[in-house]
N, C-alpha and C positions, 0 to 999 in steps of 0.2 A: 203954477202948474208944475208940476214932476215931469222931468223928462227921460223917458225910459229907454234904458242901455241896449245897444244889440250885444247880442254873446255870440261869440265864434264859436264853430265847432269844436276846434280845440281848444279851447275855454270850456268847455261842455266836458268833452274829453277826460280832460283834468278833477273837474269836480267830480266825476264818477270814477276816480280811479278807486278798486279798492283798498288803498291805504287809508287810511286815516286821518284826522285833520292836522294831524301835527306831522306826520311825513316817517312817522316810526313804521318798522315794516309788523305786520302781524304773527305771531307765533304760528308754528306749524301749526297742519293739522296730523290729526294721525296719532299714531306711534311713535311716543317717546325714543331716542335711543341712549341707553344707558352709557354710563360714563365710563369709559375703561378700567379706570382703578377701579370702579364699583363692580366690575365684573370680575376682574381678577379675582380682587377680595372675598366674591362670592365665589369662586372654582377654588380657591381654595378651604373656604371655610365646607363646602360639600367633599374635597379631597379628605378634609380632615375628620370627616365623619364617615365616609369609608374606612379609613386608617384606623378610628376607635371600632368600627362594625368587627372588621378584622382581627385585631389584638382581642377582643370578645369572643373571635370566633363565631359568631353572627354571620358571615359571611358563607355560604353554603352553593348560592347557583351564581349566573351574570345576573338574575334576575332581582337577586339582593341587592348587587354592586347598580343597576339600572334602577334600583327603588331612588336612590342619593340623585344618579345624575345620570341623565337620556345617554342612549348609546351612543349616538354620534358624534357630542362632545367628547365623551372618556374616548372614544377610537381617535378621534381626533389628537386628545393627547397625548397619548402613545404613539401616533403615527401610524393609523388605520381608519381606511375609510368605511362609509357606513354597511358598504358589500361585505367588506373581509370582515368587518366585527358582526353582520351576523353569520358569516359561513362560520366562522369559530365558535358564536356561540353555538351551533345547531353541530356542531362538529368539535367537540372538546380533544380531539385528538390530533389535529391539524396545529394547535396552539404548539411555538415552537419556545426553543430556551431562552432566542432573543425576544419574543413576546413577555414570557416569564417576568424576564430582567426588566424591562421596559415598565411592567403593570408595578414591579416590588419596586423601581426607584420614583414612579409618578408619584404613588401612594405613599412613598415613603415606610412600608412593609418591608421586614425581613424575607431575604430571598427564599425560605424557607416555609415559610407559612401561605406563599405564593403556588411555590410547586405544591404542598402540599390540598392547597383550594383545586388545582387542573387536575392532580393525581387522581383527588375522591370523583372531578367530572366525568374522568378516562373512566376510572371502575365502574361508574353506574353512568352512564348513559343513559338517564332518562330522568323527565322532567317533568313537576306538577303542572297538570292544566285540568283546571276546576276542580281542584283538591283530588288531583286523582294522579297518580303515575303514567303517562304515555310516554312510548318507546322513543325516541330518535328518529329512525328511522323505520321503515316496513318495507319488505324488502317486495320487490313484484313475486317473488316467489309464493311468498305468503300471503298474497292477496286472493291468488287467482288458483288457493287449493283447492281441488275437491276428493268429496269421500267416495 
């Protein structure tokens, strides 16, 4: 005749643990997080495709420079958070010399070709949305004309 074992609770315990039978722990779940050098390497390889957009002169609104890489990283790089980088983009004229300097040495752009991308935003103040030119701004004045 077989004589049959009690099991403790903690014996019981034990065998439902969810590890595994060999005692290795299980891979997360979720989201991967990437490997730092593989990040760098990818900020840079999109830095360096802003830098060619530029030297092309391809480069015309934020909205080009934001085609490469989301705002809040490039504000990030330069030392702006995600508020000031959009008050500047929506205000091309608040963008100051140390912004300038800051955006021509992340990208590695002549200081030059820098002023020269905020100059063209200062003179046109306005910006395509759905293939169409809208102002900047509208001022309450102009809202609330009548004839």
């Amino acid at each position: 005749m077989a004589v049959k074992k009690k099991i403790s609770d903690a014996q019981k315990k034990q065998n439902k643990s969810p590890l595994p039978a060999t005692g290795a722990p299980q891979p997360a779940k979720g989201r991967k997080k990437k490997d730092p050098e593989t990040k760098e390497a990818e900020v840079a390889r999109k830095l360096q495709k802003i830098k060619a957009a530029f030297e092309r002169d391809e480069i015309k609104t934020f909205q080009d420079i934001f085609d490469f890489m989301r705002p809040t990283p490039f504000g990030s790089l330069i030392g702006l958070q995600s508020k000031q980088i959009d008050a500047k983009v929506a205000n091309p004229g608040s963008i100051t010399m140390d912004d300038i300097t800051l955006i021509s040495n992340t990208v590695k752009v002549n200081f030059d070709r820098v002023c020269k991308f905020v100059a063209t935003l200062v003179k046109d103040p306005r910006r395509k949305v759905n293939g169409k030119f809208k102002p900047l701004y509208i001022s309450d004045s102009d809202k609330n004309t009548s004839v």
